[in-house]
C-alpha positions as CSV (number, residue, x, y, z in Angstrom):
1,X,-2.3,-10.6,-17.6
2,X,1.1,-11.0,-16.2
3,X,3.8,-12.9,-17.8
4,X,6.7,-14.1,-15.4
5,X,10.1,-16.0,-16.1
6,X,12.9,-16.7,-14.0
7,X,13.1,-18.7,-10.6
8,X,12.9,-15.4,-8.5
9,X,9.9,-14.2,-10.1
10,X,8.2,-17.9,-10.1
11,X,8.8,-17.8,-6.4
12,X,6.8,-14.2,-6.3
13,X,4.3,-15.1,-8.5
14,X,3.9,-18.5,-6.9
15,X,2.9,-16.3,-3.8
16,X,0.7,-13.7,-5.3
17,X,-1.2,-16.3,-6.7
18,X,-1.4,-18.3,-3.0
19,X,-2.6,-14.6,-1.9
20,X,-5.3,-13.9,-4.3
21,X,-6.5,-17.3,-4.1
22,X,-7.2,-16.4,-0.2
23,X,-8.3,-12.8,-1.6
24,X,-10.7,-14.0,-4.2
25,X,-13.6,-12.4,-2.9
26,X,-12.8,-9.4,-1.6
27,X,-14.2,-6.3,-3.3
28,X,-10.9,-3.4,-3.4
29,X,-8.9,-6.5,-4.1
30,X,-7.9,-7.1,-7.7
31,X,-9.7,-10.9,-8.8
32,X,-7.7,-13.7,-9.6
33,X,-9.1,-15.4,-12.8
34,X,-7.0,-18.2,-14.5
35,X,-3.2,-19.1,-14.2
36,X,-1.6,-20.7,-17.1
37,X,1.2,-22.9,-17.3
38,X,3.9,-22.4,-20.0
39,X,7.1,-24.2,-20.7
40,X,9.1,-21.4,-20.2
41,X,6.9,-19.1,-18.5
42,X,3.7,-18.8,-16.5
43,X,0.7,-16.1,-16.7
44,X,-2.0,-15.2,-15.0
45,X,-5.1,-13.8,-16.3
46,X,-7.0,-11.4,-13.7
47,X,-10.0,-9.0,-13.7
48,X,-9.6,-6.0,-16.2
49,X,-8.4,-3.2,-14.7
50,X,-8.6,-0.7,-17.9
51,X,-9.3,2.5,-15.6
52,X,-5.0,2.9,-15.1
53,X,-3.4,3.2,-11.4
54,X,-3.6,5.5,-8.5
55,X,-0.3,6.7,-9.9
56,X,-1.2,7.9,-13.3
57,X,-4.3,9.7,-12.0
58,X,-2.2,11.8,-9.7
59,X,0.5,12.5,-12.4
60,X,-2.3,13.4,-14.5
61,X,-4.2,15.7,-12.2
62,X,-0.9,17.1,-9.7
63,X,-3.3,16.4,-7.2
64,X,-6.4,15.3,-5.8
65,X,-9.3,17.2,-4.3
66,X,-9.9,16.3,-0.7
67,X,-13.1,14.8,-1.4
68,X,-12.2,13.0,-4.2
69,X,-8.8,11.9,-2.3
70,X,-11.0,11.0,0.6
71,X,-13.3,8.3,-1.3
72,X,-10.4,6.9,-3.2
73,X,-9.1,6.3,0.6
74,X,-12.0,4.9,1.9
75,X,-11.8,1.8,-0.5
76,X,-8.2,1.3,0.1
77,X,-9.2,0.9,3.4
78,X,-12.1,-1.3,2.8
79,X,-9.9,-3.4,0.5
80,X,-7.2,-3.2,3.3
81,X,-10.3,-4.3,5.8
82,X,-10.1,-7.7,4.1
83,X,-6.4,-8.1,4.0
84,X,-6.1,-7.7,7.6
85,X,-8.7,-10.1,8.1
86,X,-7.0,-13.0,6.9
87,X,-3.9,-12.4,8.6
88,X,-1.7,-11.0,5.4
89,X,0.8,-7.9,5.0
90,X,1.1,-6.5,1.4
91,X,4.3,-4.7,2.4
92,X,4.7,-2.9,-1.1
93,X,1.3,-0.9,-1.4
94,X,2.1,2.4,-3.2
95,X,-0.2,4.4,-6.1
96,X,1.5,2.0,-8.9
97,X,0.1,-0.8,-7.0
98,X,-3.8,0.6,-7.1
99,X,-5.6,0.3,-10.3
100,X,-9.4,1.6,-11.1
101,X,-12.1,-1.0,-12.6
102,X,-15.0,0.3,-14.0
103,X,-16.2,0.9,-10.3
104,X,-13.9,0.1,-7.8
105,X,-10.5,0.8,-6.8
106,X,-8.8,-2.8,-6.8
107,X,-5.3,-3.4,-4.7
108,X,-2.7,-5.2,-6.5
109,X,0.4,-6.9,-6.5
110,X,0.8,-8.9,-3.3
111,X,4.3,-11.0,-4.7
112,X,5.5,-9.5,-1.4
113,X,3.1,-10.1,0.8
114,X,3.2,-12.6,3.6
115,X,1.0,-13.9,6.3
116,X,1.5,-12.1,9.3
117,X,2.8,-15.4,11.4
118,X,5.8,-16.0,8.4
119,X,6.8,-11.9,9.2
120,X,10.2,-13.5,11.0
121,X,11.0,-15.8,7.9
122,X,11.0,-12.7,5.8
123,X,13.3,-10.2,7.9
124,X,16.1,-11.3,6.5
125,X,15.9,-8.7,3.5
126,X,14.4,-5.7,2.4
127,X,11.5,-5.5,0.0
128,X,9.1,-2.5,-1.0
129,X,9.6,1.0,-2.3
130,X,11.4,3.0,-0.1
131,X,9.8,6.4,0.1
132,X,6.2,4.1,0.8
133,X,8.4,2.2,3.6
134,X,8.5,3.2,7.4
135,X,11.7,3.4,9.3
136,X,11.6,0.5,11.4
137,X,11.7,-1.6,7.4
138,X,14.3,0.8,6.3
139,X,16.4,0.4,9.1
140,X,15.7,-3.5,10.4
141,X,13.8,-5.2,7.5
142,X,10.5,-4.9,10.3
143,X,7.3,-5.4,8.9
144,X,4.4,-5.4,9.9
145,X,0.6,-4.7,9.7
146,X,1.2,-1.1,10.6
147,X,3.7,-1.0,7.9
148,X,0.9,-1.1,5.6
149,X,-0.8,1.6,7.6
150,X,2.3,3.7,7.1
151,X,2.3,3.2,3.1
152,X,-1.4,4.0,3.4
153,X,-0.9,7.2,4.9
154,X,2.0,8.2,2.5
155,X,-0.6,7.2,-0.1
156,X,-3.1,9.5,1.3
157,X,-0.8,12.9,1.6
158,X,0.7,11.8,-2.1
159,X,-3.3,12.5,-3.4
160,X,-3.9,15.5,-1.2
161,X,-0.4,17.0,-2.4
162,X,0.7,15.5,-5.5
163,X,4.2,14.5,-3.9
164,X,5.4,11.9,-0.8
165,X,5.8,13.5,2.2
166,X,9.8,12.7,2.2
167,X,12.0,13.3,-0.8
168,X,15.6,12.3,-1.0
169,X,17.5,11.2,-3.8
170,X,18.4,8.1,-1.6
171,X,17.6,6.0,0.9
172,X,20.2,7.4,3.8
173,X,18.7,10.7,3.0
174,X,15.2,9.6,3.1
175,X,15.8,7.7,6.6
176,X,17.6,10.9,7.8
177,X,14.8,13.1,6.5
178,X,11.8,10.9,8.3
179,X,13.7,11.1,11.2
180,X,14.4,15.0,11.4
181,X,10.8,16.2,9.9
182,X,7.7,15.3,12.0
183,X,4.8,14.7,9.8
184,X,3.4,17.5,11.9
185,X,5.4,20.2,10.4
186,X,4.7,19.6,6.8
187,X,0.7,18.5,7.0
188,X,-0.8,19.8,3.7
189,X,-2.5,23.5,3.5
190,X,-6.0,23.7,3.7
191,X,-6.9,20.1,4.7
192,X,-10.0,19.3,6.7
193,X,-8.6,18.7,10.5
194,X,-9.9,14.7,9.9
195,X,-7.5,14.2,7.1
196,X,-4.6,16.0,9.2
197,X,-5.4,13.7,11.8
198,X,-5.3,10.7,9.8
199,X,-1.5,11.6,8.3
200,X,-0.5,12.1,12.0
201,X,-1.8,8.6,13.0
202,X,-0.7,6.9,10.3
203,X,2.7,8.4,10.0
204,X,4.1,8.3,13.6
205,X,7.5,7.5,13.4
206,X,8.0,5.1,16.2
207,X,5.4,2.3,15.3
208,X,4.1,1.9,18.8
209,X,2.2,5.1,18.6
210,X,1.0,4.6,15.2
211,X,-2.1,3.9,14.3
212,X,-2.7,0.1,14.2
213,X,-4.9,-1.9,11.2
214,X,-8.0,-1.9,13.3
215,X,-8.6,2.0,14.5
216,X,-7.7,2.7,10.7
217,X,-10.4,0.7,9.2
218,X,-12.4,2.7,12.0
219,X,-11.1,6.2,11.2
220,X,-14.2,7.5,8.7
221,X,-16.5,5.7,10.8
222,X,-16.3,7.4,14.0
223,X,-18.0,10.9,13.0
224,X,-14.9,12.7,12.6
């Protein structure tokens, strides 16, 4: 259940509920049960989620085996499959945002997401965790699908590794650091050369080389 006040967080929770709504039936996407109306507040009542987040498993753990950080990825994906699908960017996906139900990995949190033709309305301002957020958002406020793809990625080396692949105390170090290390030079030891390849698509700096939405829902498929 999550309990909101304020008129900044009804206007984010009036979205994520617009999103899940759309999202309802998607399997690696967290299930929208009841919203309730209170004078001073609002919940909403979704699908238990008692298994804790990505986050709290890789605290717990330091880091993931490959396998194991290879299946959790593979229903982000499939979650992210559906997303795409109806047009929406979460723009704030990160471990904290990716709980475990009794059998499936659910993605939460969508009170920044947008539809991908409302992008423009939103660019106005920043939103997202930093150290999950490609340059082009850190720089511009540009979103897009293959931001997602980007958080995805920093997702994936944050379970093979147990830490993000940049690290600065703030945000005009982090930008600096993206910029001067190429995800090439720090790629985790003793990876498979399928999950080195997917970091180095997914984390291309320069978004036109990056790997979009559709080629990363294909990635696993191909016989890699």
């Amino acid at each position: 259940m999550k309990n909101v006040k304020g008129e900044v967080h009804k206007t984010l929770l009036s979205n994520e509920i617009d999103v899940l709504k759309t999202l309802s039936d998607l399997q690696n996407v967290i299930k929208l049960h009841e919203v309730i109306p209170l004078k001073s507040h609002t919940c909403i009542v979704t699908e238990l989620c008692d298994g804790g987040d990505l986050a709290k498993l890789i605290k717990e753990h330091r880091h993931l085996s490959e396998a194991r950080a290879t299946e959790l990825l593979t229903q982000i994906i499939n979650g992210y499959k559906g997303i795409n699908r109806f047009g929406i960017v979460h723009r704030d996906l990160k471990p904290a945002n990716i709980f475990f139900s009794a059998k499936d990995v659910k993605i939460a949190d969508f009170g920044f997401a947008v539809r991908s033709q409302d992008l423009k309305k939103h660019s106005n301002y920043n939103v997202g965790s930093p150290v999950y957020m490609p340059l082009e958002a850190l720089n511009d406020n540009i979103y897009s699908p293959k931001s997602d793809v980007w958080a995805i990625g920093v997702i994936f080396y944050e379970m093979l590794t147990g830490n993000t692949p940049w690290r600065a105390k703030t945000e005009a170090d982090l930008k600096r650091q993206i910029k001067a290390i190429s995800i090439k030079s720090i790629l985790p030891v003793g990876v498979s050369k399928t999950a080195s390849a997917f970091l180095v698509k997914a984390l291309q700096i320069n978004p036109t080389q990056r790997m979009s939405p559709e080629e990363m829902i294909t990635f696993f498929d191909e016989g890699r």
